[in-house]
VEXROZA-841940 format. One record per residue: residue number from 1; residue in three letters; x, y, z negated of N, C-alpha, C, O in turn. Coordinates in nm, 3 decimals, m for minus. Each point is the difference from the previous one (the first is absolute). Last residue first. Layout:
num,residu,n.X,n.Y,n.Z,ca.X,ca.Y,ca.Z,c.X,c.Y,c.Z,o.X,o.Y,o.Z
NUM,ALA,X,Y,Z,X,Y,Z,X,Y,Z,X,Y,Z
...
! end
This chain:
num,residu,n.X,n.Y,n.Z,ca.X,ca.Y,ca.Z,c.X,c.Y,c.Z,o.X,o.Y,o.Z
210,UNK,m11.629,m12.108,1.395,0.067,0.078,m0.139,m0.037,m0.036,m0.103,0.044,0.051,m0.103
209,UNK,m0.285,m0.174,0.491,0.140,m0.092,0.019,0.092,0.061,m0.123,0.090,m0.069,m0.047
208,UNK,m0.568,0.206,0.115,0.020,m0.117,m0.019,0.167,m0.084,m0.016,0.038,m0.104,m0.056
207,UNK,m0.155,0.507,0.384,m0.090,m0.015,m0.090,m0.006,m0.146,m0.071,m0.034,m0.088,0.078
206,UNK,0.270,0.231,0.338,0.090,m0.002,m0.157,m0.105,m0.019,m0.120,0.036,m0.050,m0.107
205,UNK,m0.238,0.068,0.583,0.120,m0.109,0.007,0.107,m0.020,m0.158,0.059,m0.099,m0.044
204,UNK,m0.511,0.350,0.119,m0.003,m0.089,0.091,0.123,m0.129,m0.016,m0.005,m0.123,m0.009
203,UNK,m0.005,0.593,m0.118,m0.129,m0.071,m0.052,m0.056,m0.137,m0.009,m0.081,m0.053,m0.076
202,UNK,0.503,0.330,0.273,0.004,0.041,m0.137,m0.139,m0.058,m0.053,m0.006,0.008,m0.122
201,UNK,0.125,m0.061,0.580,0.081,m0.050,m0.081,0.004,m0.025,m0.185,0.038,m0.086,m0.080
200,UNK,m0.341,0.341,0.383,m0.038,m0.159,0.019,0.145,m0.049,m0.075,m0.020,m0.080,m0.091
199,UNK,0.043,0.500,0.140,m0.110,m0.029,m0.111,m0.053,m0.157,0.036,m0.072,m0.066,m0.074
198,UNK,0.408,0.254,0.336,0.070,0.036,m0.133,m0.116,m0.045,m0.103,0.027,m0.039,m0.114
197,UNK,m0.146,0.015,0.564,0.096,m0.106,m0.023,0.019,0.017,m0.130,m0.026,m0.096,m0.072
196,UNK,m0.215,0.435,0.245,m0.074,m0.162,m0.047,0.069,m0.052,m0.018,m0.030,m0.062,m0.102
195,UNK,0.264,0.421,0.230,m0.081,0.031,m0.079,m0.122,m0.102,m0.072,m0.046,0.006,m0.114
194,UNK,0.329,m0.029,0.498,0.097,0.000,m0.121,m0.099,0.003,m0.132,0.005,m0.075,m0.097
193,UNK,m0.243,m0.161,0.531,0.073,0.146,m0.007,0.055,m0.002,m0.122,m0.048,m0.083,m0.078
192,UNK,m0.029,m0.323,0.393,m0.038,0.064,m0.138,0.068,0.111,m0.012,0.120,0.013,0.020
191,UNK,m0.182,m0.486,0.283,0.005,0.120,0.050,m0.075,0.077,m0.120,m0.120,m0.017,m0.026
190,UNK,0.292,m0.525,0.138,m0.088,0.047,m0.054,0.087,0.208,0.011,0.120,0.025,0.005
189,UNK,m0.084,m0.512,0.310,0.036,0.119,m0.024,m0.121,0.085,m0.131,m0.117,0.023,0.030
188,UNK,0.058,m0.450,0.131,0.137,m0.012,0.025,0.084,0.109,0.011,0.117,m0.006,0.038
187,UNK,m0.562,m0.224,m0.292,0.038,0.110,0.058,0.133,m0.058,0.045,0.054,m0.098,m0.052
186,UNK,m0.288,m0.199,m0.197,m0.058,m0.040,0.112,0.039,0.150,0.094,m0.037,0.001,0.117
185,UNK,0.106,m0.038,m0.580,0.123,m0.090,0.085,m0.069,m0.099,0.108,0.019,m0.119,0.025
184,UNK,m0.262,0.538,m0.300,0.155,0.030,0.041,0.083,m0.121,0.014,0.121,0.018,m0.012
183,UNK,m0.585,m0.064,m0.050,0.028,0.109,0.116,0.119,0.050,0.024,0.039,0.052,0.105
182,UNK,m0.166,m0.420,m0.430,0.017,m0.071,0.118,0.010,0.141,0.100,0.053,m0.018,0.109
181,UNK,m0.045,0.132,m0.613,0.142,m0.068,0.108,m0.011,m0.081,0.120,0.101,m0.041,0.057
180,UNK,m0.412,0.486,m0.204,0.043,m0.123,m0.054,0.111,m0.026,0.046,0.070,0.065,0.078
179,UNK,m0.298,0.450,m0.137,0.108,m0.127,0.082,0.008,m0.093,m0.119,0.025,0.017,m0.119
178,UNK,m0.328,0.387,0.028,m0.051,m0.061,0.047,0.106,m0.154,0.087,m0.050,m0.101,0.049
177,UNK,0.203,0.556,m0.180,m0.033,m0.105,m0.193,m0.040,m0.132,0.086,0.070,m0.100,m0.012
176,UNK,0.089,0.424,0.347,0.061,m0.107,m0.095,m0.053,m0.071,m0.089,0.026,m0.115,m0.035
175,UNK,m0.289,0.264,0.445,0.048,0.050,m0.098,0.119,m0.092,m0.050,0.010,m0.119,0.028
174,UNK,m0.095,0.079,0.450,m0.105,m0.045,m0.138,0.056,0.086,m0.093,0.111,0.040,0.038
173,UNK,m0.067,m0.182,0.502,m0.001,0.099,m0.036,m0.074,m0.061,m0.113,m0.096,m0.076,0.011
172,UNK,0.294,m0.175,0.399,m0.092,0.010,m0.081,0.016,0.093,m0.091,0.120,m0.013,m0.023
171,UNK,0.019,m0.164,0.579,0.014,0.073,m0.131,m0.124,0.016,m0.121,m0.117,0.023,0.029
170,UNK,0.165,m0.210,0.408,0.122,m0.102,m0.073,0.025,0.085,m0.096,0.096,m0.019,m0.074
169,UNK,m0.298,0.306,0.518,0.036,m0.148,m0.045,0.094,m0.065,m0.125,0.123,0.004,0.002
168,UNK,m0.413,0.439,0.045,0.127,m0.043,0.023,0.014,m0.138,0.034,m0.025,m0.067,m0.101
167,UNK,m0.279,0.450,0.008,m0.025,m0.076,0.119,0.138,m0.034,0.031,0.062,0.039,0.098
166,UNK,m0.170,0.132,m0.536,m0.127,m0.112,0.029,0.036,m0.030,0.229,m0.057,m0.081,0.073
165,UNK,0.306,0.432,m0.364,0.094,m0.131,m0.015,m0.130,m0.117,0.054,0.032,m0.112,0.040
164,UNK,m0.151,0.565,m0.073,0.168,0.040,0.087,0.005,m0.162,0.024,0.018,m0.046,0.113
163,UNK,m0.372,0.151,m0.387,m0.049,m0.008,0.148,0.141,0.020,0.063,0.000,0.012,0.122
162,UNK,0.048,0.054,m0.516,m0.058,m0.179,m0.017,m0.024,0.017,0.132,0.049,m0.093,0.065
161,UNK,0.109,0.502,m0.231,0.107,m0.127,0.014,m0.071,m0.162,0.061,0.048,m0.105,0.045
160,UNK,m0.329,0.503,m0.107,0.143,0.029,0.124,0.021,m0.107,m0.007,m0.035,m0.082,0.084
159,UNK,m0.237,0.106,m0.483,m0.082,m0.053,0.181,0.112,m0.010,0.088,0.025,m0.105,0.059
158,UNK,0.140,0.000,m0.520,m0.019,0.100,0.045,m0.054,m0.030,0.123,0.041,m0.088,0.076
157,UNK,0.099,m0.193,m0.586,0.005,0.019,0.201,m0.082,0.110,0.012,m0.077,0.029,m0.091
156,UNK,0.425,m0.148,m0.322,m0.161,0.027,m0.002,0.011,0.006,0.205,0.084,0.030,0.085
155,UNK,0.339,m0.181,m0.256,m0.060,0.071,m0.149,m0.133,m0.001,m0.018,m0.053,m0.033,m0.106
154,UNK,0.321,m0.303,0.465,m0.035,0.117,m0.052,m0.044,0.030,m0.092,m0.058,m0.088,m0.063
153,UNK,0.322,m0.269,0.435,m0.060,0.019,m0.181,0.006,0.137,m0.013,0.104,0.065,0.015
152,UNK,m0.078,m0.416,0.476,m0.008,0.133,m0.085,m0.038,0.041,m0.144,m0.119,0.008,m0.030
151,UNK,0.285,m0.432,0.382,m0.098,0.061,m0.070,0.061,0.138,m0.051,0.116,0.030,m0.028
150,UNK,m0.036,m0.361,0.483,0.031,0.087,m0.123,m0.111,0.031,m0.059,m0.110,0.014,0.053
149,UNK,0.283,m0.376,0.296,m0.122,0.018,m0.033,0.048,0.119,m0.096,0.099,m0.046,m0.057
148,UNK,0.205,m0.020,0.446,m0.114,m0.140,m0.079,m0.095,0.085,m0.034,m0.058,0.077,0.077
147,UNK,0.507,0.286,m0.059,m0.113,m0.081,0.103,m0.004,m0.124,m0.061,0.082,m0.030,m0.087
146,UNK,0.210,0.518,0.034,m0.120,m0.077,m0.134,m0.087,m0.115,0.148,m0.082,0.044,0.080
145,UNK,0.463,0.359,m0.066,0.035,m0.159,0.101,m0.108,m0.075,m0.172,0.039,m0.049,m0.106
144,UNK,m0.020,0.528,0.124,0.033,m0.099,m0.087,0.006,m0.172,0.023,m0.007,m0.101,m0.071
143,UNK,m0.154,0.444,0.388,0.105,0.086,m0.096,0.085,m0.120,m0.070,0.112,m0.041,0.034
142,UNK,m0.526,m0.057,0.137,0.111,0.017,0.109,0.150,m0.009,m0.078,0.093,m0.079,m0.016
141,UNK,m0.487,0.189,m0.238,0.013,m0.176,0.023,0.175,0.018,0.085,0.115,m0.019,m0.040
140,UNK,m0.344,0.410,0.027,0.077,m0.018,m0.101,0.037,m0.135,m0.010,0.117,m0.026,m0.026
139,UNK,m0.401,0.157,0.410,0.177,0.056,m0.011,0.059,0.003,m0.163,0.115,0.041,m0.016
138,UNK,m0.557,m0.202,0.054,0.088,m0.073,0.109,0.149,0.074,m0.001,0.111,m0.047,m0.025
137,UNK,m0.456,0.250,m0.177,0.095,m0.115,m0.105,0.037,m0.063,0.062,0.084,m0.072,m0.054
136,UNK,m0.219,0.425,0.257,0.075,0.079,m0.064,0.062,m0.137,m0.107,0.106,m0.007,m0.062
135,UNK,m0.437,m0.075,0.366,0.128,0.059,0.050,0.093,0.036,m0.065,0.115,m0.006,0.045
134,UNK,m0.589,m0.047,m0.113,0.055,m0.069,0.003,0.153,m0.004,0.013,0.061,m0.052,m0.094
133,UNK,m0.380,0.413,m0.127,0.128,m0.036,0.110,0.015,m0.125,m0.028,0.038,m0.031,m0.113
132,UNK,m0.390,0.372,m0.170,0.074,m0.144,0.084,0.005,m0.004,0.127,m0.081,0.017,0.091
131,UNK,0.213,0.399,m0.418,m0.098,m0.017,0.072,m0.026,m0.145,0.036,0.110,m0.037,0.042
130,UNK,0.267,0.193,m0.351,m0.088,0.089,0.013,m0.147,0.003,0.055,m0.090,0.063,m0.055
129,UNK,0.420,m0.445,m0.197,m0.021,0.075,0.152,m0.119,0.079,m0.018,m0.109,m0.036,m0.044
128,UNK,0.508,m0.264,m0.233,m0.089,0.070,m0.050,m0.030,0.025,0.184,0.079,m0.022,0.091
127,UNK,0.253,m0.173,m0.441,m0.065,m0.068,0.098,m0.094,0.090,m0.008,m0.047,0.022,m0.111
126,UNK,0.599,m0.004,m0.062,m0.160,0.018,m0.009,m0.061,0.014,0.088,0.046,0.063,0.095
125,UNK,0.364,m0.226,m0.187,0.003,0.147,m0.077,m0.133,0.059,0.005,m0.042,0.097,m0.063
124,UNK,0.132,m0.671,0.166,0.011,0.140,0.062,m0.043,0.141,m0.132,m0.078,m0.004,m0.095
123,UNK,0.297,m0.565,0.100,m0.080,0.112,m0.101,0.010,0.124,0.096,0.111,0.052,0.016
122,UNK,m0.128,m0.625,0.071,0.038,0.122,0.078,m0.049,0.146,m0.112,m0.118,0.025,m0.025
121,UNK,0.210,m0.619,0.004,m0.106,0.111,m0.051,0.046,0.146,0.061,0.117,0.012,m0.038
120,UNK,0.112,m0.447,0.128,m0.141,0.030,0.107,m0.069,0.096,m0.087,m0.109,0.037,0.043
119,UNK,0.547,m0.277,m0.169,m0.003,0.145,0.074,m0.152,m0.008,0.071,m0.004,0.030,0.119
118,UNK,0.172,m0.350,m0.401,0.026,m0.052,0.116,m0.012,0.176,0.098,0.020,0.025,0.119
117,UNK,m0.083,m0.019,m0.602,0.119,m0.051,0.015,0.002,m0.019,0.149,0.100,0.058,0.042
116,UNK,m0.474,0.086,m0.174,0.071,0.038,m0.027,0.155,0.003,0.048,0.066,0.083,0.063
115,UNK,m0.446,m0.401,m0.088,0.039,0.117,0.120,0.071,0.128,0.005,0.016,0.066,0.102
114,UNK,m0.075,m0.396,m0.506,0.046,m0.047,0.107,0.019,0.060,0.155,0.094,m0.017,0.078
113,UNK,m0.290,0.235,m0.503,0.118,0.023,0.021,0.083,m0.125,0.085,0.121,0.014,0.016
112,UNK,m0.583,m0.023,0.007,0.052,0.099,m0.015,0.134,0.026,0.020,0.049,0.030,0.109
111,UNK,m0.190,m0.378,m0.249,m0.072,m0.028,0.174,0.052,0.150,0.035,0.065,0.014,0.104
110,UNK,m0.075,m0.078,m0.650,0.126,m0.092,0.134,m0.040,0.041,0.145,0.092,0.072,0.039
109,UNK,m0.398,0.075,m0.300,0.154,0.118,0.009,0.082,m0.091,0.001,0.113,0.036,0.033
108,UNK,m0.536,m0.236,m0.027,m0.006,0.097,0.123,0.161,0.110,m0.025,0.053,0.080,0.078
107,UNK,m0.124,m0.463,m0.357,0.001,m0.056,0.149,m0.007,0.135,0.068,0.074,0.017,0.097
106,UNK,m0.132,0.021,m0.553,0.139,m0.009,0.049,0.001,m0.021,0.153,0.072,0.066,0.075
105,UNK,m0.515,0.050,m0.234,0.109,0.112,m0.012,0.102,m0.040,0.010,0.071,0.084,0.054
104,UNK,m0.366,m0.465,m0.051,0.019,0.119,0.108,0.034,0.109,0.012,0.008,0.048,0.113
103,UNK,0.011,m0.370,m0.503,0.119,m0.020,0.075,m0.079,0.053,0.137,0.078,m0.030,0.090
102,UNK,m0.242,0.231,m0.448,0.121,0.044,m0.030,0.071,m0.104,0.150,0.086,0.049,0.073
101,UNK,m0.568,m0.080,m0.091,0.020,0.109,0.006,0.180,0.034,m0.003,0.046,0.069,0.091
100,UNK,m0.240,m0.562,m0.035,m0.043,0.098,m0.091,0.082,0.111,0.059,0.099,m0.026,0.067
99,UNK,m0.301,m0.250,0.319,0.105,m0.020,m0.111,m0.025,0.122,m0.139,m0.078,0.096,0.003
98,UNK,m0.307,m0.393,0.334,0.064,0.157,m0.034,0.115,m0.029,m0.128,m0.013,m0.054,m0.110
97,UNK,m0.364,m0.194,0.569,0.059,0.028,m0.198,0.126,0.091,0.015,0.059,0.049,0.096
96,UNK,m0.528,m0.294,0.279,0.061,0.116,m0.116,0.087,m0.052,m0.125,m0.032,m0.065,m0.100
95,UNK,m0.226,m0.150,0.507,0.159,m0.007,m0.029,0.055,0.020,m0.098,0.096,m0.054,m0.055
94,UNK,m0.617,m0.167,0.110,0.083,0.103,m0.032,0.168,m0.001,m0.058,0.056,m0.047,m0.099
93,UNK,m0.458,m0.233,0.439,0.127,0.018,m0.119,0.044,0.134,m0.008,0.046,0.071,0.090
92,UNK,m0.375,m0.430,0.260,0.008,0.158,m0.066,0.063,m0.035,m0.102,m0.020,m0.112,m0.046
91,UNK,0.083,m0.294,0.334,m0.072,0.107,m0.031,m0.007,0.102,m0.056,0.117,0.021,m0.032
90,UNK,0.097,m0.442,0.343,0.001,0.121,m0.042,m0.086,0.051,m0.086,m0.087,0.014,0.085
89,UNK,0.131,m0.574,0.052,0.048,0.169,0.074,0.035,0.125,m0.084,0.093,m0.018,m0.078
88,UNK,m0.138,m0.532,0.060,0.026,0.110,m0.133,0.052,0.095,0.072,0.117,0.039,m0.004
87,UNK,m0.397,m0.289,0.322,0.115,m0.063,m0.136,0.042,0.066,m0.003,0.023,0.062,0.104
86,UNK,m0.410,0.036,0.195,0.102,m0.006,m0.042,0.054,m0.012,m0.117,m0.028,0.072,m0.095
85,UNK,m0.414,m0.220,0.429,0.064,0.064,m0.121,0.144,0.022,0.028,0.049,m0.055,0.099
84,UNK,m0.318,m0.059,0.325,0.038,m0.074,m0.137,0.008,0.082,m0.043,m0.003,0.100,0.073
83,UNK,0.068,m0.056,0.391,m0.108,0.024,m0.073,m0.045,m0.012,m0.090,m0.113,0.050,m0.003
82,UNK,0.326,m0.409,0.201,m0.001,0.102,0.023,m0.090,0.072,m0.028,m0.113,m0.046,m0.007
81,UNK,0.301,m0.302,m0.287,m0.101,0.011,0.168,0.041,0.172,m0.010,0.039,0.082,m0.083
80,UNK,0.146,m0.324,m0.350,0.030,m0.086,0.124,m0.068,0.046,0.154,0.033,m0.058,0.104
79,UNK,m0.187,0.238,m0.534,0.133,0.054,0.078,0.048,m0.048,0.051,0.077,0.068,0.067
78,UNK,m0.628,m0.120,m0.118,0.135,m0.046,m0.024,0.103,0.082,0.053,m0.008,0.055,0.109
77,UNK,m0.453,m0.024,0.045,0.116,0.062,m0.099,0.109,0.020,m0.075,0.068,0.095,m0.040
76,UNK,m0.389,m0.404,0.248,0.045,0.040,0.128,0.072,0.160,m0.069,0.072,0.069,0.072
75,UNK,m0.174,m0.509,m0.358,m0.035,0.126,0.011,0.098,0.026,0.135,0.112,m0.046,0.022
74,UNK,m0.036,m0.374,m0.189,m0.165,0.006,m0.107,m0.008,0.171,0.080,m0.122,0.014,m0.010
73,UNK,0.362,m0.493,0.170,m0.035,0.176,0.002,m0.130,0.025,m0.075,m0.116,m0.041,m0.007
72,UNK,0.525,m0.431,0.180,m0.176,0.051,m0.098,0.080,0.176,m0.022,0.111,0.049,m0.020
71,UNK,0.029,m0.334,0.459,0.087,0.037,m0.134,m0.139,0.052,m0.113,m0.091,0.075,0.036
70,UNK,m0.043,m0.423,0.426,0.065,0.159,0.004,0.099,m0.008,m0.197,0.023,m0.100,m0.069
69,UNK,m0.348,m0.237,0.282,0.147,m0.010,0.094,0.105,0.116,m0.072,0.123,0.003,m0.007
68,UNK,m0.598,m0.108,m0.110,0.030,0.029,0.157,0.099,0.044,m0.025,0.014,0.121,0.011
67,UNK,m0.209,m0.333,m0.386,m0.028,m0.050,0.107,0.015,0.048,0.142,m0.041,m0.060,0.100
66,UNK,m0.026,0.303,m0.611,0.082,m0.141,0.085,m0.078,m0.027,0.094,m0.119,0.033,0.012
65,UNK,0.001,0.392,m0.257,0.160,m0.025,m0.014,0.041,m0.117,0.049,0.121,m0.011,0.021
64,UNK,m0.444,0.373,0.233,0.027,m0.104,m0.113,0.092,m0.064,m0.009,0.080,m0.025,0.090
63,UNK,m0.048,0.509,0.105,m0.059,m0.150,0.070,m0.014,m0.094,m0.127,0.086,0.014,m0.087
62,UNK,m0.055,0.471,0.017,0.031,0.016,0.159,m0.061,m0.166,0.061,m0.078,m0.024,0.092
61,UNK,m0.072,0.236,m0.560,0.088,m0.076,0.025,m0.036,m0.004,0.204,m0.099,m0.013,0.071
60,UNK,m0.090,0.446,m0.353,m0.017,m0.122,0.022,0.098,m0.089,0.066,0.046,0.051,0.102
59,UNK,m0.030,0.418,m0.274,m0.047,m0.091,m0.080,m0.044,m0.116,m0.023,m0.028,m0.058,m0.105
58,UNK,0.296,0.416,0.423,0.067,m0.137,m0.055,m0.105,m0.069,m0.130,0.044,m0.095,m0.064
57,UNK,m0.052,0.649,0.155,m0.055,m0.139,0.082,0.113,m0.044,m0.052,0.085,0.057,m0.069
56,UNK,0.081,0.383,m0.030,m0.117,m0.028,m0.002,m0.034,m0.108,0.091,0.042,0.019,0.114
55,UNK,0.330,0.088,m0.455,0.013,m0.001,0.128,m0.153,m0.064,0.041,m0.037,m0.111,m0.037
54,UNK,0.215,0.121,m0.418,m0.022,0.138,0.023,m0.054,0.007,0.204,m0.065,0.093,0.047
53,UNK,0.248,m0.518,m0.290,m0.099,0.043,m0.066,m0.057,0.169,0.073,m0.118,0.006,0.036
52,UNK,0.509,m0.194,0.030,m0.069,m0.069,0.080,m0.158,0.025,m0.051,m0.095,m0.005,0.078
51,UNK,0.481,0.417,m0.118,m0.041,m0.104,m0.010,m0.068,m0.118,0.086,m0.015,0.020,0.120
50,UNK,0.180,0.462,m0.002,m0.068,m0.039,m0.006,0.006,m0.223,m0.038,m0.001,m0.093,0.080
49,UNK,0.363,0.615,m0.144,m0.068,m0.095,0.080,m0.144,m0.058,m0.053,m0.041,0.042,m0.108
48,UNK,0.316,0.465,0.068,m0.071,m0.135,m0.026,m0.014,m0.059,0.084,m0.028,0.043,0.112
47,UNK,0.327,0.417,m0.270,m0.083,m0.098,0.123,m0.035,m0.103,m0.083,0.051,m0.024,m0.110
46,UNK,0.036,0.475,m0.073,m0.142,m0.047,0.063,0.008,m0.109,0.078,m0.097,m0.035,0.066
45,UNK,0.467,0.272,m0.292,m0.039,m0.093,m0.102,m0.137,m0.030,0.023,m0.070,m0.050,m0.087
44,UNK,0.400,0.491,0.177,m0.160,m0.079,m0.058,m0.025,m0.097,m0.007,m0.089,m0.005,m0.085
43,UNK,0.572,0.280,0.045,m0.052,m0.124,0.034,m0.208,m0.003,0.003,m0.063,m0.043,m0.097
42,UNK,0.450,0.321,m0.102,m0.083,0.108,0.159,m0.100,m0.124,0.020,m0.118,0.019,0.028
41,UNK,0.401,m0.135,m0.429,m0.107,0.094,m0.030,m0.021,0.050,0.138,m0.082,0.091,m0.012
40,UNK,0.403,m0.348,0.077,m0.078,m0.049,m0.058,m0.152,0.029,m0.054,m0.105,m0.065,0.008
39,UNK,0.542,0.311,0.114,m0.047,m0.038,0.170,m0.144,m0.129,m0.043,m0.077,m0.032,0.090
38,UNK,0.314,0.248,m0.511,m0.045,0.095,0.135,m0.074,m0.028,0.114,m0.098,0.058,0.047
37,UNK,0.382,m0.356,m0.319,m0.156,0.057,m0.044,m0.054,0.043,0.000,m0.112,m0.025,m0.045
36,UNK,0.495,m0.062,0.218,m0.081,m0.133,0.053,m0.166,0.002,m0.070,m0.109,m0.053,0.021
35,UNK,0.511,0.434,m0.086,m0.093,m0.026,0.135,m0.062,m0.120,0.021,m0.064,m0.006,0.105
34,UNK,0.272,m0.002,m0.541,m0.095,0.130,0.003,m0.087,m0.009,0.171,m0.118,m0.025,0.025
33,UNK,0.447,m0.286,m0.155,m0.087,m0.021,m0.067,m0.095,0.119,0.029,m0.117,m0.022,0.031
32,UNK,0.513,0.028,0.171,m0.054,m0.073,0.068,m0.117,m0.028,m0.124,m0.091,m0.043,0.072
31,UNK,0.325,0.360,m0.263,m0.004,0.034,0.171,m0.103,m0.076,0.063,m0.105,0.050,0.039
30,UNK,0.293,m0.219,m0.431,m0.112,0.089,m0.048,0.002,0.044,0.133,m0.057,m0.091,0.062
29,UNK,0.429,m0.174,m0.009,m0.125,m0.026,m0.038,m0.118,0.043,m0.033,m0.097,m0.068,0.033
28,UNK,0.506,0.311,0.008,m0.074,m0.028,0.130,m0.099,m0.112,0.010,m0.084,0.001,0.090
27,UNK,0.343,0.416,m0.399,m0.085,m0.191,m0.019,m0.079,m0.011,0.121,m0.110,0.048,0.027
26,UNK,0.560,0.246,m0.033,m0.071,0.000,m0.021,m0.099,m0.121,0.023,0.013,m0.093,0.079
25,UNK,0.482,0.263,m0.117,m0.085,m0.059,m0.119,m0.146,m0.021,0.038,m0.056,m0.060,m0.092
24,UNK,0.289,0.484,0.148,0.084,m0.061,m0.015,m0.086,m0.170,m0.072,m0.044,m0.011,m0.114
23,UNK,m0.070,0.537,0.173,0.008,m0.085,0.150,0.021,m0.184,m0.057,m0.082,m0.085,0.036
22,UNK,0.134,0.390,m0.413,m0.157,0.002,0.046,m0.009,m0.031,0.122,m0.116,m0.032,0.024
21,UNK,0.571,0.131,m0.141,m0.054,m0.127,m0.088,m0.156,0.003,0.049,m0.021,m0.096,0.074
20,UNK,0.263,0.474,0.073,0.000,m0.098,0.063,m0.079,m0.132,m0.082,m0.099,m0.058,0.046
19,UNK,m0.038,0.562,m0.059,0.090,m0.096,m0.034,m0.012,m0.179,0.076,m0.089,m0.075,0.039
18,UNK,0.086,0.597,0.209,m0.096,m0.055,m0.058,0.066,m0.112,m0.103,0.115,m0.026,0.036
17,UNK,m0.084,0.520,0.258,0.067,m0.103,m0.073,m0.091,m0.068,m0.103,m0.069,0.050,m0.088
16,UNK,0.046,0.231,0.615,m0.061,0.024,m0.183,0.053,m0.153,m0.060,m0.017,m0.108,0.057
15,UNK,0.140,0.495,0.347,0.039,m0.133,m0.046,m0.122,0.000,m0.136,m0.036,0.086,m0.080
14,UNK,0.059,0.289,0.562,0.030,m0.019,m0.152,0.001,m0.176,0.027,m0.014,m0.066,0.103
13,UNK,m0.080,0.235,0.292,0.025,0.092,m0.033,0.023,0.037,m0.175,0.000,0.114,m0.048
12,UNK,0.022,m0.360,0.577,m0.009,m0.091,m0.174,0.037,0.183,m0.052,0.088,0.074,0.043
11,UNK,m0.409,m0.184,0.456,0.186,0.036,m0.115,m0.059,m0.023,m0.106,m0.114,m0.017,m0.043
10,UNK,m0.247,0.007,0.362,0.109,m0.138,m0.017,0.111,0.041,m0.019,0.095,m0.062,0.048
9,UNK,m0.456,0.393,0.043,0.110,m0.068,0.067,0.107,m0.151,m0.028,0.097,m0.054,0.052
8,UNK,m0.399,0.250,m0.384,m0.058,m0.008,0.122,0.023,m0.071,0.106,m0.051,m0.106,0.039
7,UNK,0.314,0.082,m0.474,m0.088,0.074,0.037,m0.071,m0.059,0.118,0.010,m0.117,0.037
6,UNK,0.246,m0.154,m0.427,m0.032,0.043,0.099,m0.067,0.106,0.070,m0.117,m0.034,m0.011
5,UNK,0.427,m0.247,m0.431,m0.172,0.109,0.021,0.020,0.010,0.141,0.122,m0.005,0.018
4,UNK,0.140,m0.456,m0.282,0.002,0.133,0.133,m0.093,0.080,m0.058,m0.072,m0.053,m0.085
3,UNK,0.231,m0.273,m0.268,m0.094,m0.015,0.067,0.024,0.217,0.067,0.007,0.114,m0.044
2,UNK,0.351,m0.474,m0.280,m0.052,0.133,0.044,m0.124,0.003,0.121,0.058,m0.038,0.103
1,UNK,0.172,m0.273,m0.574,m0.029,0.002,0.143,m0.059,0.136,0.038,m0.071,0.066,m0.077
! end
């Protein structure tokens, strides 16, 4: 398979050839295993409810138990009243867990080479700005009909660049080493200069597969 380079302007200005078999196939279970453990681990895990026990007053019986008419009540706490306890509500839990290490290196170069394939990874000849310009990544976005949400994968961030892309809407900016797989199949355009691409490929995506 051949993946576009792009300049500036949104011309294709080289091809870089990639193998196909490494698109081909990918465990979209580990995908959905990895982001459910992602969106799991953000989780805190602070709400609580309040027991019948925990809920302050009700220590004394509302009416005695026979002779007027009524249903026997031992506590104006009860989860039957209002204001009661709650049955088996909520409480603090920890979400946290974590796949081993090798199946989130596959999940993230499936999720990977899944955008791949659908064309949303975009490789520009290189991302760079002299001064910050918003403007200048609006007209590359432009350029590159790139719109939703895009991310950006870089080598190292730079003040220019970060203050170019921080008053964007729907954009997130990270290093590569630093990408999971819930940031690249929650992107709908991911945006990489040749030069990260070739080393995110080469660290990132073949590392392991030889």
């Amino acid at each position: 398979m051949k993946i576009n380079v792009y300049n500036r302007e949104g011309k294709i200005v080289k091809e870089i050839s990639i193998e196909d078999k490494i698109l081909n196939n990918p465990f979209l279970s580990l995908i959905h295993q990895e982001v459910v453990s992602y969106l799991s681990n953000q989780r805190l895990g602070t709400a609580s409810t309040k027991t019948r026990s925990e809920v302050s007053g009700g220590g004394k019986r509302p009416w005695r138990q026979k002779g007027t008419g009524r249903a026997r009540a031992s506590s104006i706490r009860s989860p039957l009243w209002r204001g009661g306890g709650v049955i088996f509500g909520p409480k603090p839990r920890d979400y946290h867990y974590s796949l081993p290490k090798k199946m989130k290196k596959i999940a993230r170069r499936s999720a990977f080479a899944a955008k791949i394939k659908e064309g949303s990874v975009l490789v520009v000849d290189q991302i760079k700005v002299e001064k910050p310009k918003t403007k200048e990544i609006v007209n590359l976005l432009k350029n590159l009909k790139a719109e939703g949400k895009i991310l950006f994968l870089l080598e190292h961030l730079n003040k220019s660049l970060e203050r170019s892309l921080k008053n964007i809407k729907d954009i997130t900016f990270l290093p590569w080493k630093d990408l999971n797989t819930y940031q690249l199949i929650n992107s709908d355009h991911i945006i990489i200069s040749e030069k990260e691409f070739a080393l995110l490929w080469k660290n990132m995506i073949l590392s392991g597969i030889r």
